[in-house]
C-alpha positions as CSV (number, residue, x, y, z in Angstrom):
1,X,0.0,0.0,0.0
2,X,3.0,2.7,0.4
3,X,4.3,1.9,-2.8
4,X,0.8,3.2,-4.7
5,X,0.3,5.8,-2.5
6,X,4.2,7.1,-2.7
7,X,3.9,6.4,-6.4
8,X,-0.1,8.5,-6.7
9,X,1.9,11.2,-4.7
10,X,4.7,11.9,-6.4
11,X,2.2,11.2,-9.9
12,X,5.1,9.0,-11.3
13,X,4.5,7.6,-14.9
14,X,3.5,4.0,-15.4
15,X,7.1,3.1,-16.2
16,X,9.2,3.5,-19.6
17,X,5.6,3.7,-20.8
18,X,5.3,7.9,-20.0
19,X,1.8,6.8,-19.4
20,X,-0.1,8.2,-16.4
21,X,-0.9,5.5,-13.6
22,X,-4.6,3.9,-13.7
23,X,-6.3,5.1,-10.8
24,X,-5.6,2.5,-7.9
25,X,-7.8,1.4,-5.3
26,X,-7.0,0.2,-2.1
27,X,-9.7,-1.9,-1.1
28,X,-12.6,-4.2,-2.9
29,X,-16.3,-2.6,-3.0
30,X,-18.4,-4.3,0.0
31,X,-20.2,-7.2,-0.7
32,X,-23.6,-7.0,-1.3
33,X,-24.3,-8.5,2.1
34,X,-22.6,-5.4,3.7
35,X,-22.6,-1.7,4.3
36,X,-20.0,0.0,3.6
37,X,-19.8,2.9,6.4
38,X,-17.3,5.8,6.9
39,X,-17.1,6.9,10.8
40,X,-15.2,9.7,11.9
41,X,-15.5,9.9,15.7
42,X,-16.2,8.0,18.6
43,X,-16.9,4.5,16.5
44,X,-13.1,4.7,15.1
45,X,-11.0,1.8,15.9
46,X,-10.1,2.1,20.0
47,X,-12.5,4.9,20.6
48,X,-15.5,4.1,23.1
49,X,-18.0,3.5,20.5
50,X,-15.7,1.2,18.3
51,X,-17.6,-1.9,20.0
52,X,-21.3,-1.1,18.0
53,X,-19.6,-2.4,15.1
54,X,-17.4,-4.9,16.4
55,X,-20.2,-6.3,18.1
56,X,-22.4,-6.8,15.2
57,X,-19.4,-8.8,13.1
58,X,-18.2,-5.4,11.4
59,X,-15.0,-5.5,9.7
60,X,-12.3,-2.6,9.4
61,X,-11.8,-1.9,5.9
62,X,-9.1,1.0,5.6
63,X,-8.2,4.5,6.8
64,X,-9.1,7.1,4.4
65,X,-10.3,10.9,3.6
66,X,-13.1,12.3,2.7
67,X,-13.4,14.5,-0.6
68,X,-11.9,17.9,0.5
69,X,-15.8,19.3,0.7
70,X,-16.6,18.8,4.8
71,X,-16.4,20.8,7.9
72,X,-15.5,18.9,11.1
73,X,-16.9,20.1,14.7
74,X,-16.8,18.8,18.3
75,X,-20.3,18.2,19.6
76,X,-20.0,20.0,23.6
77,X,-23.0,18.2,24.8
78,X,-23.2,14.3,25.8
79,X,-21.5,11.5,28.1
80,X,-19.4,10.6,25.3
81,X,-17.4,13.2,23.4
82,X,-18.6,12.8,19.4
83,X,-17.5,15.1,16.5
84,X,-20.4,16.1,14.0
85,X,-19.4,16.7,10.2
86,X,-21.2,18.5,7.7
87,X,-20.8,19.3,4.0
88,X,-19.4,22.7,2.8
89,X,-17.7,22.9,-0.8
90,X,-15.3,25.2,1.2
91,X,-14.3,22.2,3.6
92,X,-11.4,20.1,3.9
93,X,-10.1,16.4,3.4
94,X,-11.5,14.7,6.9
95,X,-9.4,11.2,7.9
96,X,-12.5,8.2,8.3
97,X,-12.6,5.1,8.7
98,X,-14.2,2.7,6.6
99,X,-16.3,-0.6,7.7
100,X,-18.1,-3.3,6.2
101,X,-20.8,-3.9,8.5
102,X,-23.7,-7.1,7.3
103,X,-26.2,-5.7,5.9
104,X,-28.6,-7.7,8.3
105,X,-27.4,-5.7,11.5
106,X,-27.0,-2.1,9.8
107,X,-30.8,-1.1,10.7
108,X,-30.2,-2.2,14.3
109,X,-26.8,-0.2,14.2
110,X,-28.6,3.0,12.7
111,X,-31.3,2.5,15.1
112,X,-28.9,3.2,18.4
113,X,-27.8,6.8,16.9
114,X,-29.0,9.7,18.9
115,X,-29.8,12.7,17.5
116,X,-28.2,15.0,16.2
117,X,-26.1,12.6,14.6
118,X,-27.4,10.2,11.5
119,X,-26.2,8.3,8.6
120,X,-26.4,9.8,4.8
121,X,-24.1,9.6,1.9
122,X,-20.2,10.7,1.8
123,X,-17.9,11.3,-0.8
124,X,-14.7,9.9,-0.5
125,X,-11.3,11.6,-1.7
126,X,-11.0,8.5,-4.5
127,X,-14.3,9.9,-5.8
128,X,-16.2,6.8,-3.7
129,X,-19.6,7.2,-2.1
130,X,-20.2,5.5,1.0
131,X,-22.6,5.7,3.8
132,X,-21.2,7.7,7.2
133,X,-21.8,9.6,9.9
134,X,-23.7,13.3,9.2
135,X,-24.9,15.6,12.1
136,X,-27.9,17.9,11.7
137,X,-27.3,21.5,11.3
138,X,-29.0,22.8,14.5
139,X,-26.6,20.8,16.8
140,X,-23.3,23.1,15.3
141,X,-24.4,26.2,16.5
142,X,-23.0,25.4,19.6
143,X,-20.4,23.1,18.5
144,X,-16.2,24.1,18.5
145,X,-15.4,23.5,14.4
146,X,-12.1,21.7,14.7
147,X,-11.7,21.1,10.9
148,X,-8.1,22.3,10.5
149,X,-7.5,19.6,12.8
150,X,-8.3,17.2,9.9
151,X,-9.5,14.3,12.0
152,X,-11.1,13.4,15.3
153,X,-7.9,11.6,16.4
154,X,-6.1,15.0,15.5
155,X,-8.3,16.7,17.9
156,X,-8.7,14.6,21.0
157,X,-4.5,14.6,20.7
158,X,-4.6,18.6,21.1
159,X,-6.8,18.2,23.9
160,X,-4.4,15.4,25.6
161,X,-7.6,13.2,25.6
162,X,-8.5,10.1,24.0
C-alpha cells in the first residue's frame, strides 16, 4: 500500500511507458451483504464507540479521507465526546474510517444513533460514495469547528484526551 500511495503522490509515470498511472484502489467494494460505512468519531478503531460495530461482526476496511468538501466540529453536549461533520464545498479532506458492516445488523446499528447525529451519503477523496456519519445542522451552532485539525484523532490529541 505505500508503494501506490508514494507512487499517486509523487504522480510518477507507469514506467518507460510515460503513461499516467490507472487510478488504484486500495480496497474491494463491499459485498452485497454489507454496508460500507465511513465513521469519523467516537466508532473509530479504539474509541469508546468502536464496540457497536465490532459487536455486530463489522469489519475494518481502511483508513481514508473524505473528498476535501466537509467541515468537522466537536459536539459539547453528551456523556461521550462525538465530532459532528457537515458538508461545505469550502471544507477540507477529513481522515474516516471505513467498515463493512452485514447488511442484516446495519438497521439495528442505525437505530442506536442519537440525535443530532445520523447516517447519509459521503464522498470519498478517490471519488467513492459510502454511507457515514452526518450531524444535523441545529446541533453546530453550539459546536467548536475543529476542521483544520483534519481528523477526530487529531483533535482529541490537542486536547491530551483520547
Amino acid at each position: 500500500e505505500f508503494g501506490i500511495r508514494w507512487q499517486q503522490q509523487l504522480a510518477l509515470p507507469l514506467g518507460a511507458t510515460g503513461q499516467p498511472c490507472p487510478a488504484w484502489r486500495t480496497s474491494l467494494p463491499a459485498s452485497a451483504d454489507h454496508v460500507r460505512l465511513a465513521v469519523v468519531g467516537a466508532h473509530l478503531t479504539g474509541m469508546p464507540l468502536n464496540f457497536q460495530l465490532t459487536d455486530r461482526h463489522a469489519v475494518w476496511v481502511e483508513e481514508t479521507k473524505t473528498a476535501p468538501h466537509y467541515r468537522l466540529f466537536a459536539l459539547l453536549e453528551g456523556a461521550i465526546k462525538k465530532p459532528g461533520l457537515m458538508r461545505d464545498e469550502q471544507g477540507a479532506a477529513i481522515t474516516v474510517e471505513l467498515w463493512d458492516i452485514p447488511l442484516a445488523r446495519f438497521g439495528e446499528f442505525v437505530a442506536e444513533i442519537p440525535a443530532p447525529l445520523g447516517i447519509g451519503s459521503l464522498t470519498l477523496a478517490d471519488g467513492r460514495v459510502v454511507k457515514g456519519f452526518i450531524c444535523e445542522g441545529a446541533a453546530l451552532n453550539n459546536a467548536l469547528e475543529i476542521t483544520e485539525t483534519g481528523g477526530w484523532r487529531n483533535w482529541l490529541a490537542s486536547q491530551g484526551s483520547h
